[in-house]
N, CA, C and O atoms as a GROMACS GRO file, in nm:
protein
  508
    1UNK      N    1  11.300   9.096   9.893
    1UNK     CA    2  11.261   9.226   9.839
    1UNK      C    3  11.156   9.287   9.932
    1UNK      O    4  11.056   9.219   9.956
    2UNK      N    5  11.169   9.406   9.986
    2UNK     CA    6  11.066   9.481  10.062
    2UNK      C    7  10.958   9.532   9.972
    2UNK      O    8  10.949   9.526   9.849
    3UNK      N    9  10.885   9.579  10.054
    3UNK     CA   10  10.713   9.638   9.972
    3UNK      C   11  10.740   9.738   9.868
    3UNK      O   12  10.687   9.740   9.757
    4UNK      N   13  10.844   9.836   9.923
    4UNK     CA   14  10.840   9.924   9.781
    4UNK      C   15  10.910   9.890   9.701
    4UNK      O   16  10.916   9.967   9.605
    5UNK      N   17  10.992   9.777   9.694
    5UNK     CA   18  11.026   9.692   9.546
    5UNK      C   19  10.925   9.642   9.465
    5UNK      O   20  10.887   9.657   9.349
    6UNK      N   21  10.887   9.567   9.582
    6UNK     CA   22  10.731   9.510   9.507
    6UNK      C   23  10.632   9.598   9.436
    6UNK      O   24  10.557   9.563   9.345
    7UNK      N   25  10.642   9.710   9.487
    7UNK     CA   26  10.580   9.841   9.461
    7UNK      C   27  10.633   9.959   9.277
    7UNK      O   28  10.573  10.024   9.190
    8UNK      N   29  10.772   9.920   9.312
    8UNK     CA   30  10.799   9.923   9.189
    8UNK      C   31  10.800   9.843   9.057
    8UNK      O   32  10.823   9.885   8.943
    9UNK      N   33  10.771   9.721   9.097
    9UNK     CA   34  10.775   9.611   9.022
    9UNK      C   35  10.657   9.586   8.979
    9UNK      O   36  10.665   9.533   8.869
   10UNK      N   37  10.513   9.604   9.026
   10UNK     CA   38  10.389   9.610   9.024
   10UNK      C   39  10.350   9.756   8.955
   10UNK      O   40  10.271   9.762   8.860
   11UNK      N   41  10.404   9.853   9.004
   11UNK     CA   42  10.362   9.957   8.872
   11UNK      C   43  10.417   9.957   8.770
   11UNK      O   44  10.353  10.003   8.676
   12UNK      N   45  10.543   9.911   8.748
   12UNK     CA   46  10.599   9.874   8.585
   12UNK      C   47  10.531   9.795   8.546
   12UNK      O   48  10.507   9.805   8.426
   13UNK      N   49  10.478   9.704   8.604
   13UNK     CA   50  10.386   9.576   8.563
   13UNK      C   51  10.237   9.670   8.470
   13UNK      O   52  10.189   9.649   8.358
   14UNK      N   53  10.213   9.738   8.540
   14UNK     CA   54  10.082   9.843   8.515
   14UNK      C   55  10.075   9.891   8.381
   14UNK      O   56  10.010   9.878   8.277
   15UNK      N   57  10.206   9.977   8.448
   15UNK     CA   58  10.257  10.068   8.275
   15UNK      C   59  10.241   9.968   8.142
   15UNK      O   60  10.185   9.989   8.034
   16UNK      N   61  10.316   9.848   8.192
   16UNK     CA   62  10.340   9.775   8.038
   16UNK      C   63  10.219   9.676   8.005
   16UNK      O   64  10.250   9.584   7.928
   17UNK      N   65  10.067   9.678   8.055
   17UNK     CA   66   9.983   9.625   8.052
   17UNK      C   67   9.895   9.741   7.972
   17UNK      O   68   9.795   9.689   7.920
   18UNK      N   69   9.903   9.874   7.948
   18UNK     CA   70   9.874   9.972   7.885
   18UNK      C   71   9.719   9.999   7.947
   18UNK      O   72   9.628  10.036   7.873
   19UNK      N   73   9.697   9.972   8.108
   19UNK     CA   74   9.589   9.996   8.114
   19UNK      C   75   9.602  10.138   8.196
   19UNK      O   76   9.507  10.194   8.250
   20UNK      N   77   9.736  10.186   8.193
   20UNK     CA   78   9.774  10.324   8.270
   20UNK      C   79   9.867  10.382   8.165
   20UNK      O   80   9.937  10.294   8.115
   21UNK      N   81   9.884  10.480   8.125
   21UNK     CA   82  10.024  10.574   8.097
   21UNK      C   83  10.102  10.661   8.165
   21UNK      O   84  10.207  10.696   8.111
   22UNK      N   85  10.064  10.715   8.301
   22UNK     CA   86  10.100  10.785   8.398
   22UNK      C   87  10.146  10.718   8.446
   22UNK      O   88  10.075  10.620   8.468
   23UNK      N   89  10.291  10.708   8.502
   23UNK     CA   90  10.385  10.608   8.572
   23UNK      C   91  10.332  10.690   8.724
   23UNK      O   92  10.344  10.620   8.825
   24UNK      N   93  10.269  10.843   8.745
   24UNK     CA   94  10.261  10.846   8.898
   24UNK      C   95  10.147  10.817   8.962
   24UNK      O   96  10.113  10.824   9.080
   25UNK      N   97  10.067  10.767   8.810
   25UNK     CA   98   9.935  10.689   8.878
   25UNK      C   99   9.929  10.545   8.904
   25UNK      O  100   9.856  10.488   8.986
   26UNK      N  101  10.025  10.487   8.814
   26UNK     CA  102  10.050  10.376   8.849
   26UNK      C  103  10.111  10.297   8.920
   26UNK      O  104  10.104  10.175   8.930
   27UNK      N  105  10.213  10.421   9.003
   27UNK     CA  106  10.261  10.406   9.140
   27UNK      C  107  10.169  10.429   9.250
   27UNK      O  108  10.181  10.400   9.369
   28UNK      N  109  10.064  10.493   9.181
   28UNK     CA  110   9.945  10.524   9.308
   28UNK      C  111   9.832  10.329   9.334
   28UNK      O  112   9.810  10.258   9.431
   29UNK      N  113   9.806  10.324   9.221
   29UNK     CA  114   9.778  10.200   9.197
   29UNK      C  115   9.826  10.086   9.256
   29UNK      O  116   9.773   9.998   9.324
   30UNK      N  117   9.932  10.104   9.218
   30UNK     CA  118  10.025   9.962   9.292
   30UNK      C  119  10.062  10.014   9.437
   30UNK      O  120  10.063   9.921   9.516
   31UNK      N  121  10.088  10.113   9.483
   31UNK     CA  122  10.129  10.131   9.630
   31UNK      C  123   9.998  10.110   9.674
   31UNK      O  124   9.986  10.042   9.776
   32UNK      N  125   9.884  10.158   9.615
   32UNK     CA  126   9.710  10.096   9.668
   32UNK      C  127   9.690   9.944   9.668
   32UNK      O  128   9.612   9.919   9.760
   33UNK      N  129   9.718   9.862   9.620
   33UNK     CA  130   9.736   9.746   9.605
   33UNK      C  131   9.851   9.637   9.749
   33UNK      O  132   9.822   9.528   9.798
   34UNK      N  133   9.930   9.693   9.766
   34UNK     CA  134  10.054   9.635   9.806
   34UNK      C  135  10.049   9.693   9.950
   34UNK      O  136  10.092   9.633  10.049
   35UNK      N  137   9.977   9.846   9.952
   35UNK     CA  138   9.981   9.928  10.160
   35UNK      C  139   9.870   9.909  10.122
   35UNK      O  140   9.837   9.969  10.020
   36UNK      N  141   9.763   9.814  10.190
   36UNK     CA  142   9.639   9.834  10.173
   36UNK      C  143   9.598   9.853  10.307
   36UNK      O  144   9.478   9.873  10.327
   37UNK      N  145   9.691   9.849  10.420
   37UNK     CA  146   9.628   9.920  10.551
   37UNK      C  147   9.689  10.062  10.615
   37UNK      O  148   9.655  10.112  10.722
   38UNK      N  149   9.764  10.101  10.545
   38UNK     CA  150   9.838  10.230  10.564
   38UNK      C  151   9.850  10.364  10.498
   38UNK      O  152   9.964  10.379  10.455
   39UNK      N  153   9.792  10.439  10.482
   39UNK     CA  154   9.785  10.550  10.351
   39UNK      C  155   9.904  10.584  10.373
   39UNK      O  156   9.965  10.549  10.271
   40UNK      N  157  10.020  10.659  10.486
   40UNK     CA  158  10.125  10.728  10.515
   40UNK      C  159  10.236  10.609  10.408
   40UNK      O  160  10.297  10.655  10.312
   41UNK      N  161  10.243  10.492  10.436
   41UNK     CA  162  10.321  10.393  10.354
   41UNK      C  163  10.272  10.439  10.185
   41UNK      O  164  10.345  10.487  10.098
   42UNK      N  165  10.180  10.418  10.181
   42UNK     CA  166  10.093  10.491  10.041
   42UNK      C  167  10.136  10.585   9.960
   42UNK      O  168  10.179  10.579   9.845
   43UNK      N  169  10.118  10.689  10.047
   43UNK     CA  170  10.213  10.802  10.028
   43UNK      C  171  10.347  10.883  10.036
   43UNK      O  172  10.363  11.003  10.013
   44UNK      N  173  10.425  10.804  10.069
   44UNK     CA  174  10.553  10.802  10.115
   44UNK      C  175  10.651  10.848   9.975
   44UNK      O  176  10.688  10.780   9.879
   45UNK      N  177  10.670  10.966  10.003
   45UNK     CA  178  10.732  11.026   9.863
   45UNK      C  179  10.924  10.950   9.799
   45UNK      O  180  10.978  10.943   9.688
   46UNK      N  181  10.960  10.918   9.915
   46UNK     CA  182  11.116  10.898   9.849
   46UNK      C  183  11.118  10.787   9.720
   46UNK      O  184  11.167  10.798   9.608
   47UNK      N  185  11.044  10.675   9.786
   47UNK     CA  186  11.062  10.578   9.670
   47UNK      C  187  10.968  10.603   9.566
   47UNK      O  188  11.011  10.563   9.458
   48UNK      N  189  10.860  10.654   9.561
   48UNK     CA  190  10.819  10.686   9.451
   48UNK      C  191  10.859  10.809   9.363
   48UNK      O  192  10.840  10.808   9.241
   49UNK      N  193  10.924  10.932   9.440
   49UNK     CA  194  10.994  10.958   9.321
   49UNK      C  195  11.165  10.910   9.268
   49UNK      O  196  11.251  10.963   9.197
   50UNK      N  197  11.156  10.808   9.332
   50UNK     CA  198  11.307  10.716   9.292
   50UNK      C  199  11.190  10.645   9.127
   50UNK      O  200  11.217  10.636   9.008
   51UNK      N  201  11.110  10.622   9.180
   51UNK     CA  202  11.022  10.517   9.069
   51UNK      C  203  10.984  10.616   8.944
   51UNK      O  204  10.982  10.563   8.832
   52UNK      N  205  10.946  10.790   8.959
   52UNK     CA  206  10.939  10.859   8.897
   52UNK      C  207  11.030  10.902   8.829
   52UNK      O  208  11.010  10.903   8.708
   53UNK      N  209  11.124  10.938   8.864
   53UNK     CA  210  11.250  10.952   8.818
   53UNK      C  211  11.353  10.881   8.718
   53UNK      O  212  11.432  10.931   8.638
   54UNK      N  213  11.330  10.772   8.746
   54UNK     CA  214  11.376  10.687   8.686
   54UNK      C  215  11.295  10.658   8.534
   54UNK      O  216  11.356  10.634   8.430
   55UNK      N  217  11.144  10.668   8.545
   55UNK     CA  218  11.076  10.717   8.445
   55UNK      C  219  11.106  10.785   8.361
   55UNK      O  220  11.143  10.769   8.244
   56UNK      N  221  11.080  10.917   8.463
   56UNK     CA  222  11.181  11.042   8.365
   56UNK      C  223  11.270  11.029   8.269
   56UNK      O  224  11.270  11.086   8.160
   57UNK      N  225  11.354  10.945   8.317
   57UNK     CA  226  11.499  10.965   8.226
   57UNK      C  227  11.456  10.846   8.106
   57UNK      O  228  11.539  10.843   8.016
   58UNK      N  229  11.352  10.759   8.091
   58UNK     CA  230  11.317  10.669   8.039
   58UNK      C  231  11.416  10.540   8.030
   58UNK      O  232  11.470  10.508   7.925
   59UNK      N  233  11.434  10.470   8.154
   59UNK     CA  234  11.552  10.437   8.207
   59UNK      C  235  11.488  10.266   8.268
   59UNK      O  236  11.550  10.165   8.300
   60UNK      N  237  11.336  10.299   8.261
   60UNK     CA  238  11.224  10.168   8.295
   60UNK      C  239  11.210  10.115   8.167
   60UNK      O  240  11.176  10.190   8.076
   61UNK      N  241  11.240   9.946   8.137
   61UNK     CA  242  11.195   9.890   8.006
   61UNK      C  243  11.051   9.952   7.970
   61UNK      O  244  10.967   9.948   8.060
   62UNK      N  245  11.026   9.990   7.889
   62UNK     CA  246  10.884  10.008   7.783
   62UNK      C  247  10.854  10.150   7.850
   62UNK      O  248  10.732  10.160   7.857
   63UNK      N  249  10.887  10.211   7.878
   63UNK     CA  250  10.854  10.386   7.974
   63UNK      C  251  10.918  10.454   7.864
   63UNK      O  252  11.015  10.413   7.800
   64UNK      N  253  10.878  10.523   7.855
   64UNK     CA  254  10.903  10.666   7.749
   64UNK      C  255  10.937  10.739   7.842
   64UNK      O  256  10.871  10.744   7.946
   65UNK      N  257  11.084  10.833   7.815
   65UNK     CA  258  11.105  10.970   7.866
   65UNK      C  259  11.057  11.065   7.865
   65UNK      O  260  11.059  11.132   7.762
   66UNK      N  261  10.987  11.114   7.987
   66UNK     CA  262  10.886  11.229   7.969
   66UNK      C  263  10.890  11.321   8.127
   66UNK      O  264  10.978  11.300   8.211
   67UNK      N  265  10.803  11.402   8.140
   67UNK     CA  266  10.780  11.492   8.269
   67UNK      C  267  10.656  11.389   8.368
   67UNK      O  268  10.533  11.389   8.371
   68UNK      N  269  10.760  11.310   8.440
   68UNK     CA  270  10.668  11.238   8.515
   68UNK      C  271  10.604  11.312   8.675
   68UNK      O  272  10.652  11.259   8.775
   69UNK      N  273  10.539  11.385   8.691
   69UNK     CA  274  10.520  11.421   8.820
   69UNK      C  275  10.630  11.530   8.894
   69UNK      O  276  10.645  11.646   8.856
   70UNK      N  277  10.704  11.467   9.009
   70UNK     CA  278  10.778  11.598   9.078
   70UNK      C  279  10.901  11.459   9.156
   70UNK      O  280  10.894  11.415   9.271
   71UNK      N  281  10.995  11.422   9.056
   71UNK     CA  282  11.072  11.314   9.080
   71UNK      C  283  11.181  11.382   9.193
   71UNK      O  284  11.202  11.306   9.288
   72UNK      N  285  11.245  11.497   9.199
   72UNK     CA  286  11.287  11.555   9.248
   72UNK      C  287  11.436  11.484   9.301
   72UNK      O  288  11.482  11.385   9.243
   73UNK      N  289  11.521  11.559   9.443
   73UNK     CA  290  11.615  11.510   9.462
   73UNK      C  291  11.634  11.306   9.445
   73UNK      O  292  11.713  11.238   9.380
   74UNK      N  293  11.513  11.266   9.542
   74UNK     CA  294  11.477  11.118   9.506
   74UNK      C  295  11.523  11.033   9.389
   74UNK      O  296  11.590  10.930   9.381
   75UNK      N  297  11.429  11.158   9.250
   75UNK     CA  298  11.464  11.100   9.146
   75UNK      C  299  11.568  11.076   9.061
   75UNK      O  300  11.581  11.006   8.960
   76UNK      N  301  11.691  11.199   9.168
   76UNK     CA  302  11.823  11.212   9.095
   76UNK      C  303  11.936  11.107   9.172
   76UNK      O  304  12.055  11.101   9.143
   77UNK      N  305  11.858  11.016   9.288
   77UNK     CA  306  11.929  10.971   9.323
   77UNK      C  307  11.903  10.818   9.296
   77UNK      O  308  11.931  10.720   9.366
   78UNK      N  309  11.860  10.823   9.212
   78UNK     CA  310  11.786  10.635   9.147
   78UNK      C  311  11.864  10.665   8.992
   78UNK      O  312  11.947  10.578   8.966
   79UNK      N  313  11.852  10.755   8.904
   79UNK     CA  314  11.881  10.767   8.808
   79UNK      C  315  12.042  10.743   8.840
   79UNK      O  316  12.104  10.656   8.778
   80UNK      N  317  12.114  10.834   8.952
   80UNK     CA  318  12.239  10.828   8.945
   80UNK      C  319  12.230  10.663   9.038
   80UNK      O  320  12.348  10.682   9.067
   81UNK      N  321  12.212  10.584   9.078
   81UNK     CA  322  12.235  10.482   9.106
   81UNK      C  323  12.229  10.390   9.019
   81UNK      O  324  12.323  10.311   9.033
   82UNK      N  325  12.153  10.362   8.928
   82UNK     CA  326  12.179  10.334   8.794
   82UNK      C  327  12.313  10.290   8.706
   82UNK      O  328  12.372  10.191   8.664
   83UNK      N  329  12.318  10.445   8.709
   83UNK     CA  330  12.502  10.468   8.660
   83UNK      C  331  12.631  10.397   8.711
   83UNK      O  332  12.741  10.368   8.665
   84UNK      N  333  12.542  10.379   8.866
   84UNK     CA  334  12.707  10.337   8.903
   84UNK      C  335  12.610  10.186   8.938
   84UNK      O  336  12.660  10.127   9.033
   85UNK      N  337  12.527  10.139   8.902
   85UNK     CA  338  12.528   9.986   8.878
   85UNK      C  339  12.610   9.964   8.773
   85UNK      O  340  12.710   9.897   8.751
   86UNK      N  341  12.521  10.063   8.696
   86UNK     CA  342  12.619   9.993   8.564
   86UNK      C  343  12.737   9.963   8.502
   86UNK      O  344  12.767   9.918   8.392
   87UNK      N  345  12.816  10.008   8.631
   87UNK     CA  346  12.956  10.006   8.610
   87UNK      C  347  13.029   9.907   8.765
   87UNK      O  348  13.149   9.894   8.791
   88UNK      N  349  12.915   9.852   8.840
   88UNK     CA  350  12.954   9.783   8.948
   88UNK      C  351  12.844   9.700   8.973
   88UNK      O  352  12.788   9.715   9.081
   89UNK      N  353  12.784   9.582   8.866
   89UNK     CA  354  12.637   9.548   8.927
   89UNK      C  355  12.653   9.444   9.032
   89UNK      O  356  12.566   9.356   9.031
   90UNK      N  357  12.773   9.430   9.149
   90UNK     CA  358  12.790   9.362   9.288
   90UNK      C  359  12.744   9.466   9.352
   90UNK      O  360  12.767   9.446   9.472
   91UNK      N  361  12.676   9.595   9.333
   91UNK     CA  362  12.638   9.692   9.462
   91UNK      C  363  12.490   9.683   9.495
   91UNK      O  364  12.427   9.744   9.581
   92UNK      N  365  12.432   9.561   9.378
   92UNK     CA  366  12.322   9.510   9.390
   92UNK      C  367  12.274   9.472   9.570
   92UNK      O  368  12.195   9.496   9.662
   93UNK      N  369  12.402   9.391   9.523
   93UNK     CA  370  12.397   9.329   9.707
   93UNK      C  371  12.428   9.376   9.818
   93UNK      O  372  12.403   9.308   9.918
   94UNK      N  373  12.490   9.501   9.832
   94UNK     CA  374  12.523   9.620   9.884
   94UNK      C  375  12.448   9.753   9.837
   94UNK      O  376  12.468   9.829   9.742
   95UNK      N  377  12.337   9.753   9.959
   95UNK     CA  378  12.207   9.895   9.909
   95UNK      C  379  12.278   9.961   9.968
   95UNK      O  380  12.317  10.061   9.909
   96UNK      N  381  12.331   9.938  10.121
   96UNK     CA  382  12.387  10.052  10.198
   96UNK      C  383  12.509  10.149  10.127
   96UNK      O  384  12.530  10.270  10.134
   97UNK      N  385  12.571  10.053  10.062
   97UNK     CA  386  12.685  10.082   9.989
   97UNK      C  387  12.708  10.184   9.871
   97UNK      O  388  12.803  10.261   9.864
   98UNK      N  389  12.600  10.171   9.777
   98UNK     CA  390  12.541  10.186   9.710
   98UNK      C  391  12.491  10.308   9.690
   98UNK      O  392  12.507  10.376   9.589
   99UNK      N  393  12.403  10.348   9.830
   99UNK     CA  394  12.336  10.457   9.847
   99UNK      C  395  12.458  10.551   9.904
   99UNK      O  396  12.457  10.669   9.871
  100UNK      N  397  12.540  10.511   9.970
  100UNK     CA  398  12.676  10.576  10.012
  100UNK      C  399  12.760  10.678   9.903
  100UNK      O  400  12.824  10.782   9.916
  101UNK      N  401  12.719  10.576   9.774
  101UNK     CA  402  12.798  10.645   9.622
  101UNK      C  403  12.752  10.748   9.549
  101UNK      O  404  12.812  10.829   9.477
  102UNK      N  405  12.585  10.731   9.590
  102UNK     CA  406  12.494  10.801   9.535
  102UNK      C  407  12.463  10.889   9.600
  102UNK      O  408  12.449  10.986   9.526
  103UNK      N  409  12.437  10.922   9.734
  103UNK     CA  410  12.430  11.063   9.824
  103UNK      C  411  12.483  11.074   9.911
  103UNK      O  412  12.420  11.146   9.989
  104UNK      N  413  12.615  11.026   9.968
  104UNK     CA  414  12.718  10.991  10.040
  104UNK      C  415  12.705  11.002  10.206
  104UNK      O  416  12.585  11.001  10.230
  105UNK      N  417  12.752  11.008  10.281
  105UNK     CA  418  12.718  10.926  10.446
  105UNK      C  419  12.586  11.013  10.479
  105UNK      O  420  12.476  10.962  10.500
  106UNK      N  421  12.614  11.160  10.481
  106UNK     CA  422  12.528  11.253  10.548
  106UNK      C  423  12.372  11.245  10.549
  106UNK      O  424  12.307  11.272  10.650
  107UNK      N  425  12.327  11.212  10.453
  107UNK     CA  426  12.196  11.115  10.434
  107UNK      C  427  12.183  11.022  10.445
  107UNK      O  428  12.280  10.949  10.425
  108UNK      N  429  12.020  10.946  10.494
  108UNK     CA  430  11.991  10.863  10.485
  108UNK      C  431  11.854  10.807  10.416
  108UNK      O  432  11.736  10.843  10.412
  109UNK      N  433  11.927  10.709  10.369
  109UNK     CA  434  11.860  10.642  10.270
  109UNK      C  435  11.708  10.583  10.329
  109UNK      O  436  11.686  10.536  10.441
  110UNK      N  437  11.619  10.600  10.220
  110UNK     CA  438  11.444  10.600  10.254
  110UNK      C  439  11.384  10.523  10.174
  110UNK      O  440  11.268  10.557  10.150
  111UNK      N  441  11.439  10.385  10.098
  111UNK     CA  442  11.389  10.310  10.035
  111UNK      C  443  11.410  10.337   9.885
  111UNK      O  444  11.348  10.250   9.824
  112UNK      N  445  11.466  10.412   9.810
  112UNK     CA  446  11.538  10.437   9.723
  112UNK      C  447  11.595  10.366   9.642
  112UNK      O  448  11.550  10.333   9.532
  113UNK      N  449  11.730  10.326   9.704
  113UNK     CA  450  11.762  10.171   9.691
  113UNK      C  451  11.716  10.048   9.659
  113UNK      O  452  11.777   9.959   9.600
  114UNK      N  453  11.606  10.048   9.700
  114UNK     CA  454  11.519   9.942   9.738
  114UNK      C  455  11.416   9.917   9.580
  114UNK      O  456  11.401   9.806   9.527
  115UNK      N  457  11.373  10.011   9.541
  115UNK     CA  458  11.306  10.077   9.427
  115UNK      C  459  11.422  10.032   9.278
  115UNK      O  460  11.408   9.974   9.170
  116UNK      N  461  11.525  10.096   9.348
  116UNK     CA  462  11.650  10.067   9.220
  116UNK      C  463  11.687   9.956   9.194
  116UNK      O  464  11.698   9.922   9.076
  117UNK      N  465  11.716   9.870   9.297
  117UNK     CA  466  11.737   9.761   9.286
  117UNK      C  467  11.615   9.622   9.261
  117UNK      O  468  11.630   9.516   9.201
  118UNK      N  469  11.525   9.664   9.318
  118UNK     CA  470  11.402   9.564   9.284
  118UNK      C  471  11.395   9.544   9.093
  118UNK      O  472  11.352   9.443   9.036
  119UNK      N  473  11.448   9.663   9.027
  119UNK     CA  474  11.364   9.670   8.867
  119UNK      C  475  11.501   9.653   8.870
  119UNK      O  476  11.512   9.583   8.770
  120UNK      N  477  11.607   9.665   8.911
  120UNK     CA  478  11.728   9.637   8.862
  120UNK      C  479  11.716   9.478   8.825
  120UNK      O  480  11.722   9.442   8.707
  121UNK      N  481  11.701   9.387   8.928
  121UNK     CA  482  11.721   9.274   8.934
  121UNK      C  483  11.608   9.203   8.835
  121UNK      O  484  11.634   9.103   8.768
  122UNK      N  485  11.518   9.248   8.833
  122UNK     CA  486  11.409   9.227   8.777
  122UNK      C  487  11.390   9.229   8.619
  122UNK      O  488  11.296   9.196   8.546
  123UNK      N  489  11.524   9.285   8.594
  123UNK     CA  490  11.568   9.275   8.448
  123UNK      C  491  11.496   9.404   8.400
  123UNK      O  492  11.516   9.404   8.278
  124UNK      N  493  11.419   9.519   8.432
  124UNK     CA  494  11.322   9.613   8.373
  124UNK      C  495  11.396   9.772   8.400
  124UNK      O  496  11.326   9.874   8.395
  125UNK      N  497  11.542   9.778   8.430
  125UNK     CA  498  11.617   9.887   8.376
  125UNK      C  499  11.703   9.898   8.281
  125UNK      O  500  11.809   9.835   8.285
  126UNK      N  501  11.673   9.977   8.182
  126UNK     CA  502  11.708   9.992   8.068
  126UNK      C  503  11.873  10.106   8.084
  126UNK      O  504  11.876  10.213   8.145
  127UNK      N  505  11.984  10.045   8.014
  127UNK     CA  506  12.101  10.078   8.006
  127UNK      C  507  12.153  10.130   7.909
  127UNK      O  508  12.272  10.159   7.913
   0.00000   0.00000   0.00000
């Protein structure tokens, strides 16, 4: 699992410890925790609004559906990856693949994936 799995996995951790309710502070938190020599890694918008987004739709075990921040295209592309786990969860093991279904060749994928699949596996997306 890369850093911004860990990254997602550590702010769900946050959320469900109730010492945060803002899932985009608690992505601030845990990406502070996990890039502790890099602010640009820190701040790096794709996977966190894959992590927001996914919020949004209340789609994270124990996350309430709500207006999380500015989840944006990112966030529509974790939510829709989701969907088509849930109907193929071997694309687990295939991110490239995966991300192929979800915003098809012309893009490229920015850790997204990475975000989806970390809480995927992790048992903490809700279906």
């Amino acid at each position: 699992m890369g850093k911004y799995g860990e990254t997602a996995l550590r702010a769900a951790d946050i959320l469900d410890s109730g010492s945060c309710q803002d899932p985009a502070e608690a992505w601030e938190r845990a990406a502070g925790e996990i890039f502790t020599a890099s602010e640009s890694l820190r701040e790096k918008g794709c996977p966190k609004g894959a992590f927001l987004g996914l919020c949004s739709e209340g789609l994270i075990q124990d996350v309430k559906a709500g207006s999380y921040g500015r989840p944006g295209k990112n966030g529509k592309y974790a939510v829709d990856a989701v969907r088509v786990l849930s109907q193929n969860r071997f694309l687990c093991s295939q991110p490239k693949l995966l991300w192929k279904k979800v915003a098809g060749s012309a893009k490229t994928e920015n850790h997204q994936m990475e975000v989806v699949i970390a809480l995927w596996e992790a048992g903490r997306i809700c279906t």
